[in-house]
C-alpha positions, 0 to 999 in steps of 0.5 A, spaced: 566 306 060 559 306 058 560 298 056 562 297 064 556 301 066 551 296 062 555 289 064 555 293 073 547 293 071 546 287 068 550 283 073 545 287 079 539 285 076 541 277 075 543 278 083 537 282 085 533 276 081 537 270 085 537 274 092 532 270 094 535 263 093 542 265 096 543 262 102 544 267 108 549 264 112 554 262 106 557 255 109 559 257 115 553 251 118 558 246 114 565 250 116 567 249 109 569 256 105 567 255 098 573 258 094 572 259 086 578 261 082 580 262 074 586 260 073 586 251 073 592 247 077 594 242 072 600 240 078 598 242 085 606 241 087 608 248 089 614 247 084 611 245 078 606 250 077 608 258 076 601 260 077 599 264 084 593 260 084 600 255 086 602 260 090 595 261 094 595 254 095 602 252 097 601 257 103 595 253 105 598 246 105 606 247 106 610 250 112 616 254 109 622 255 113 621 262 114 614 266 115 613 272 113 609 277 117 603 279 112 602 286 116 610 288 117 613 284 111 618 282 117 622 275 116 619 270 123 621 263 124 617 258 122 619 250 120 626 255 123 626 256 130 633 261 127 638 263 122 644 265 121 650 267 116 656 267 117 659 269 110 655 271 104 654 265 101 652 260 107 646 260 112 645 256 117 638 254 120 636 250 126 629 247 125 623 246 129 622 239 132 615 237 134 612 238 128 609 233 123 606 232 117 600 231 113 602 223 113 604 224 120 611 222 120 616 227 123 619 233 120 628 232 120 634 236 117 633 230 112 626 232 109 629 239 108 636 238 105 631 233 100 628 239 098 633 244 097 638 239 094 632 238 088 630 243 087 637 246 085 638 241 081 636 244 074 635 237 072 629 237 076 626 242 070 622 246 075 617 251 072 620 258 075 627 256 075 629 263 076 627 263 083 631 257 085 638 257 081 642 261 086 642 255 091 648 250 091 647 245 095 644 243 102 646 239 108 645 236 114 649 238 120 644 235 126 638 232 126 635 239 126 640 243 123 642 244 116 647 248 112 646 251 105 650 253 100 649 259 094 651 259 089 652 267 088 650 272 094 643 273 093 641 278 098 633 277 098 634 269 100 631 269 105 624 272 102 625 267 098 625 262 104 619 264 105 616 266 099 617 260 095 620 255 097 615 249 102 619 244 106 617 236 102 617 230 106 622 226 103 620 219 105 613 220 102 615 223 095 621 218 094 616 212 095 610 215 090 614 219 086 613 226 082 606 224 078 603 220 085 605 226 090 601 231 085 595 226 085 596 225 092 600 231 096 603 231 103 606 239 106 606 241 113 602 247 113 595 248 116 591 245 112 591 238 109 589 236 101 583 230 102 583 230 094 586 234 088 583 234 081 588 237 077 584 243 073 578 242 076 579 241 084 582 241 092 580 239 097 583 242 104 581 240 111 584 243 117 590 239 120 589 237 127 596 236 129 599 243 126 604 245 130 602 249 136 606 257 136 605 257 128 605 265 126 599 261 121 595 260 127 590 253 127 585 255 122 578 257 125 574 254 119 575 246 118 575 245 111 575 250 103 573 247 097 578 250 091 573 249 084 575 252 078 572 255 073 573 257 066 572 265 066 570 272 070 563 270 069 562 263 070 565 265 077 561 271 079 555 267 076 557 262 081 558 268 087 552 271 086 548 264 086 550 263 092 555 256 090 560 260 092 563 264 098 570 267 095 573 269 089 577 275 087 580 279 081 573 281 078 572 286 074 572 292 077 566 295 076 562 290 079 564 292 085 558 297 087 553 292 084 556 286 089 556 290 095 549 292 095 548 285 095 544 283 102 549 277 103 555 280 099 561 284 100 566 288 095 574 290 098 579 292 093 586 291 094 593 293 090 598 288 090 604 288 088 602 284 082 604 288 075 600 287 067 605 287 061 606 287 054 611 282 052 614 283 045 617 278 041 624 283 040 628 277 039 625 274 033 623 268 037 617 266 031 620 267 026 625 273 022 619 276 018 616 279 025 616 286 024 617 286 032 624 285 032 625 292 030 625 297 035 621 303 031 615 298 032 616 297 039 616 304 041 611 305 037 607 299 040 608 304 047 607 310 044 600 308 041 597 305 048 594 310 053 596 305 059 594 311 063 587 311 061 587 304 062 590 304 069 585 310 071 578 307 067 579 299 066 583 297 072 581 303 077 583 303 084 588 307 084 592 302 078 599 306 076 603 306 070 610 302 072 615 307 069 620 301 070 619 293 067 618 291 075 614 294 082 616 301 084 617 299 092 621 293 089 629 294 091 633 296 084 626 298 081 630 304 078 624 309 075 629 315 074 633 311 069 627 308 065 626 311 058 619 314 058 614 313 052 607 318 053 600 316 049 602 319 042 598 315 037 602 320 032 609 319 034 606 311 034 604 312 026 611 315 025 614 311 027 611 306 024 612 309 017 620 309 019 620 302 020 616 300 013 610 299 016 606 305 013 599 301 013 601 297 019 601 289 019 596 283 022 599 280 029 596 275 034 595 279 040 595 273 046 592 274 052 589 272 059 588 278 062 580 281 063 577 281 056 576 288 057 583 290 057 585 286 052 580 289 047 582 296 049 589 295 047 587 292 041 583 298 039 589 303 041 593 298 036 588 298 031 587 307 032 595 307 029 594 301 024 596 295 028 590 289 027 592 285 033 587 279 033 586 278 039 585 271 042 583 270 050 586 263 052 586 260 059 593 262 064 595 255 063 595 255 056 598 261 054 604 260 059 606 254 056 605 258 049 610 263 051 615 259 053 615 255 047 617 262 044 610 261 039 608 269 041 609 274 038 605 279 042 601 277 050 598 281 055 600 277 062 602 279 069 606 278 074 606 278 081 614 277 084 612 270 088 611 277 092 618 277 094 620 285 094 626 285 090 627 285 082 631 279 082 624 276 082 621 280 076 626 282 072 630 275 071 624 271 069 624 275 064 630 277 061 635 271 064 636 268 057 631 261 059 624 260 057 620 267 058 625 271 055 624 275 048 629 279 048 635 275 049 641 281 050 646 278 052 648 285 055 642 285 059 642 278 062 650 280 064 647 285 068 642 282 072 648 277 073 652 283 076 646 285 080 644 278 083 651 276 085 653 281 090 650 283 097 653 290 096 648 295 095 649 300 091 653 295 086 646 292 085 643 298 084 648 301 078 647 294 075 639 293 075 639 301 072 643 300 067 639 293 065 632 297 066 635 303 062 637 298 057 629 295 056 626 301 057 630 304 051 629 298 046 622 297 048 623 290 050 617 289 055 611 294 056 609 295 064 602 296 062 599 297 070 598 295 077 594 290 079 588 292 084 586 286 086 578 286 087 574 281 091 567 279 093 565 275 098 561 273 103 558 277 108 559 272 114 567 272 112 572 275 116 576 276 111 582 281 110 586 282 104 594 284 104 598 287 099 602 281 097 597 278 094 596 272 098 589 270 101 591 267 107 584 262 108 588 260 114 586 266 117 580 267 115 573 265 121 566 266 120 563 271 123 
């Protein structure tokens, strides 16, 4: 912790000696939030990018059918004035009329069998394709209802509605096209983008012809400016400067020195977000990876003090997941999960049994904080394993991943916040781009426990899949998140547990 407490210092005497020059009154003379973030857009479209910096960002620009309440996690209507199911496998909604997009045009029935009919077709090759195969189809019933078929019974549908699926205009992205509707975006949400730069920024302004009713409210400040910038320090560099009146996921042990700034606050915040070690057990990168031994996985758990980390790195009130999945998720089974205490003995053991008494050379990926990443290499270099470790951009390490070119990553992931392990384990384990384990036994089950509405079903088909990775050491849950952030002081701003800033909320005080 010693390190932590010299860069808290370090960060405290560069904001002591910038406080002077930092504007007391943030932008609230301009009523535009400066917002500054890691992890670039490429592609702003909500359903090319699986990133929650995406995921923020189509919650400010896009209107959903439904709305879930961030405060009771309750499902409100939102583009749907009401649902209905009249079997598992069909929902009925009856849509809002009055409302318009950003272009000004009117939202129908057709912009949402548009929507839905796209995005269930795997040709459309979307980023997270598992959080869209249980659609069928959609079709219109009436200018203002629509019908929609699954594929399966997919109990968290709903949440999904609102979660991770916004409502495209169709005339407007039929005429300019995938590419021109990334460069140039139309939603229905509060805020409209005035201009996008992929990777380096959005432009929002507050949409004059929102919706009057909407749980989102009309948002009380006019404008945000989204900058993205390279790493942790060039954003807290820009916080304490005063470029900059929001960021999040800073180190924790800037907490303190950014809450004694004059014009600055600090508030923590767990989310259901979960970082990881994935494995390449599947032999994806090659057959001479000593991963595709279990021996070596196990020993790879056993050789890491998560709960350390959790307790020292992440702090807050991070937890060790016992199961590959959130603990409040539905189907998150943590009695059935195979538990591997810290025991860098049992690691090297292990190891030996595996013919790897002297350990081997692996590329350890990762885009998490530096300073995990660094603890984790040292854990594995204490039993033998020389992990070299190669910090890259989010962007760039996902598209690596799903070309199966890592053998060992540290990431996170964070359900699109929806409650349930069908949105964890199948990105995962599914068989499709993410998965380095590829057991057919595990991808059956999660079919079996995707595909009914009956409880207890789905509970024994995600307990025998849970018990399954955790017994072969596919895919270490490393921690919770807890995320950090620091903001202006003339921000009223609140965080939630489901890990999505709502900029539309947010006022000046």
């Amino acid at each position: 912790m010693r390190m932590q407490n010299k860069l808290g210092a370090a960060i405290l005497a560069m904001a002591l000696l910038g406080a002077a020059a930092a504007p007391a009154t943030a932008q609230k003379s301009a009523d535009t939030l400066r917002i500054v973030m890691r992890d670039a857009l490429p592609n702003i479209d909500p359903y090319y990018n699986n990133l929650r910096t995406g995921v923020v960002m189509h919650h400010q620009g896009w209107d959903a059918l439904v709305y879930r309440n961030p405060d009771t996690f309750k499902l409100e209507p939102l583009l749907a004035t009401e649902w209905k199911q009249p079997d598992p496998t069909t929902i009925e909604f009856t849509l809002r009329p009055g409302v318009k997009f950003h272009d000004g045009s009117p939202f129908t029935a057709d912009d949402v069998v548009y929507t839905i009919n796209l995005i269930a077709d795997p040709a459309s090759r979307l980023s997270t394709p598992a959080n869209y195969n249980w659609l069928d189809k959609a079709e219109k019933t009436g200018d203002l209802s629509v019908r929609v078929t699954l594929k399966r019974p997919t109990p968290a549908a709903l949440e999904y509605f609102a979660l991770v699926i916004p409502i495209y205009p169709k005339a407007y992205r039929e005429k300019v096209g995938a590419e021109g509707y990334a460069k140039a975006p139309v939603g229905a949400g509060p805020y409209k983008m005035t201009k996008v730069e992929p990777g380096v920024s959005i432009d929002f302004e507050r949409f004059e012809d929102y919706w009057a009713g909407s749980p989102k409210g009309k948002p009380a400040i006019k404008k945000l400016s989204v900058r993205f910038v390279p790493d942790a320090t060039t954003e807290m560099t820009e916080l304490l400067a005063g470029r900059a009146d929001w960021i999040w996921n800073m180190n924790p042990d800037q907490l303190d020195p950014v809450n004694k700034m004059p014009h600055l606050q600090a508030v923590r915040k767990e989310s259901m977000r979960v970082g990881y070690l994935s494995l390449d057990a599947a032999g994806r990168t090659g057959a001479d990876n000593p991963l595709t031994k279990q021996k070596v996985r196990q020993a790879i758990w056993h050789a890491i003090d998560r709960k350390a980390i959790a307790d020292k790195l992440v702090t807050g009130g991070s937890r060790v997941p016992s199961a590959p999945c959130f603990p409040s998720q539905f189907g998150c089974d943590a009695e059935v999960a195979v538990p591997y205490d810290y025991d860098p003995a049992k690691a090297k053991q292990l190891l030996t049994e595996a013919g790897y008494p002297d350990g081997f050379e692996v590329e350890l990926a990762s885009y998490v904080l530096p300073q995990w990443g660094s603890a984790v290499q040292n854990y594995l270099l204490a039993v033998g394993i020389r992990a070299k470790l190669n910090q890259l951009q989010t962007a760039a390490l996902i598209q690596r991943a799903k070309a199966g070119e890592l053998r060992m990553y540290l990431g996170s992931w964070g359900s699109f916040s929806i409650n349930d392990v069908s949105a964890f384990l199948p990105n995962f384990f599914d068989g499709g781009a993410d998965d380095y384990a590829r057991d057919p036994d595990v991808q059956k089950g999660l079919v079996q426990g995707g595909s009914t509405i009956n409880p207890e079903v789905r509970k024994e088909a995600y307990s025998a899949v849970i018990k399954k990775i955790t017994e072969q050491a596919y895919w270490a849950p490393m921690h919770t998140y807890v995320t950090t952030y620091g903001y202006a002081k003339q921000l009223d701003f609140t965080p939630y547990p489901d890990e999505l800033p709502r900029f539309y909320l947010a006022r000046w005080k």
